[in-house]
N, C-alpha and C positions, 0 to 999 in steps of 0.2 A: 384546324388543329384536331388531331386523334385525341380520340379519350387515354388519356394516361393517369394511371394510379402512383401518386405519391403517398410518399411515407414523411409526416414530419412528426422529429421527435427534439423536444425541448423539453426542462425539469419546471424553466418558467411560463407558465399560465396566460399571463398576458401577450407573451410570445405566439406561445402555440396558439391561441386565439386569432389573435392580430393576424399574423401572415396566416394561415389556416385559413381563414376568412376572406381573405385579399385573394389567396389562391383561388379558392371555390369560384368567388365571384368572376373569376378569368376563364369559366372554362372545367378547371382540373379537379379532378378528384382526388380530394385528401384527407387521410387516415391521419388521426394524432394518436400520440404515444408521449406520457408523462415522463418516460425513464427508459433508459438506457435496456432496462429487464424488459419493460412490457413490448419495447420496439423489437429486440431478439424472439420474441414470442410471436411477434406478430408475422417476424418473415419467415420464420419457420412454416406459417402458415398460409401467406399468400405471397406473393409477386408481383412486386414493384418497380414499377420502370424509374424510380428517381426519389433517394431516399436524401431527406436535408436535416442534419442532428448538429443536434450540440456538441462542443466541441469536450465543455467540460461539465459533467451532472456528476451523479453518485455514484456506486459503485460498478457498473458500467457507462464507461464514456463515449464519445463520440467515436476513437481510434478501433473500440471495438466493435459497438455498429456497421463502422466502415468495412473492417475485416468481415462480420459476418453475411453481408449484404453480398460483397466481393466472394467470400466463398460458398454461399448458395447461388447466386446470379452475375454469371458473368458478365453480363450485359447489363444490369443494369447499373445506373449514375448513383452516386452518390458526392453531396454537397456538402461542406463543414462550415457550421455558423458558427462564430466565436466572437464573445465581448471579451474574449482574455487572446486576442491575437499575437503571437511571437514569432520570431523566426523560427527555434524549434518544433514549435506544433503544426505551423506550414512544412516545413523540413518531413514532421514524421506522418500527414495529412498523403501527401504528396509519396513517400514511400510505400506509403500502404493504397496507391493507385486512386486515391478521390480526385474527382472531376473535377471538384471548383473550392473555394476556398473565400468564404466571406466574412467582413468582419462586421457586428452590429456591434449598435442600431447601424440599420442600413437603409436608403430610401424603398420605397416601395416598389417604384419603377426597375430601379437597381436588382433588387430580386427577381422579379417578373422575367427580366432580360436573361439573368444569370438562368432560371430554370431554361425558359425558352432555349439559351446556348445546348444547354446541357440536354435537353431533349430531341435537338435536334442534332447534334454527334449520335445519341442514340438510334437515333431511325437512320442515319447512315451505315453504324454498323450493322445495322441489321439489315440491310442493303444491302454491305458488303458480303457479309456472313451467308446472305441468300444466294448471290452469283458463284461464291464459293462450291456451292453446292450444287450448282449445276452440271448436268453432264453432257461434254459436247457430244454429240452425235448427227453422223452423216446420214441425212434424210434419203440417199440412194441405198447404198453400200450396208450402212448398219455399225461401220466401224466407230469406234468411238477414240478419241483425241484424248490420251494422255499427259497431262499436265504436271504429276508426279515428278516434284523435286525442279522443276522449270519456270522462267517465266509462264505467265498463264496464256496461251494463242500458242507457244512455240513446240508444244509436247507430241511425243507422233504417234501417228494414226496406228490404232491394232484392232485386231478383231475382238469383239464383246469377251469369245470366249477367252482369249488371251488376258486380257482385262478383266475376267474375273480369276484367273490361276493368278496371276502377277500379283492380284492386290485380295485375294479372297485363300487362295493358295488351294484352291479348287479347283475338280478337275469334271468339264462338264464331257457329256454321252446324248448322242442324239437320240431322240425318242419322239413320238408321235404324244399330241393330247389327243383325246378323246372325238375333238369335234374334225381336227385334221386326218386322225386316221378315216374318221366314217365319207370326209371328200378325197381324199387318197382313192380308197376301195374305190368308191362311184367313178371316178374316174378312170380305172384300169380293170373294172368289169363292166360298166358303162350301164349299173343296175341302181337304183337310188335303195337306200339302207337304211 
């Protein structure tokens, strides 16, 4: 297992304790956060791969946590623990994009597993996210496989510079660097420079 930084944020003590500690002991690295405010505070400040909050505390809730996690980090998970379970608060958990949905008390194992799930959708997409980003290119040629708006394998081949006007909307000019012009000259004065 990667070191992953969780965030748990619960209003009850023995909570954050309890799991906090359960967690630690597996491995993970876990930040607590009393409240709703000081967990906003906290991811303002760092980044967490798997944030797990209360569903209902004081004047910020779990629905907002959720929201602010999802719009500082797209990637990262976030989990909703709730002793007040309904179908509404699933309904609006699940609207607002959270990963998982638990209701306590909950076994310990039970959690462990739930993060584990959720940690491990994470390191996919960021697998996924990474081949996204790749760029094919032909190890002869130089041309590069345009994938824009296609399945990914089926996109066709254009030259670099084409592929940067297309998608850069730039228009490149051949020109020599510094160390190609000085083997250029050597080569068609046959003088070293």
């Amino acid at each position: 297992m990667g070191k992953y930084n969780l965030l748990l944020v619960d209003d009850d003590p023995f909570i954050l304790e309890g799991i906090g500690s359960d967690l630690e002991y597996r491995g993970y690295q876990v930040t607590r956060a009393a409240s709703g405010e000081k967990a906003v505070t906290l991811l303002e400040a760092f980044h967490f791969d798997l944030v797990i909050t209360d569903l209902v505390m004081g004047q910020t809730n779990g629905i907002h946590v959720l929201q602010k996690t999802k719009q500082l980090y797209s990637d990262a998970k976030v989990m909703i623990l709730t002793g007040f379970g309904d179908m509404n608060s699933a309904i609006s958990a699940l609207r607002y994009h959270a990963d998982d949905y638990l209701i306590k008390p909950c076994e310990s194992e039970e959690m462990v597993l739930r993060v584990k799930n959720c940690l491990e959708d994470l390191e996919l997409s960021r697998r996924i996210s990474l081949h996204q980003k790749i760029l094919p290119m032909c190890c002869v040629c130089k041309d590069i496989r345009d994938d824009t708006g296609k399945e990914p394998g089926t996109g066709r081949w254009v030259s670099i510079e084409r592929f940067i006007h297309d998608h850069a909307g730039v228009d490149i000019t051949s020109s020599y660097c510094p160390e190609c012009a000085r083997k250029t000259m050597e080569t068609f004065t046959g003088k070293k420079q």
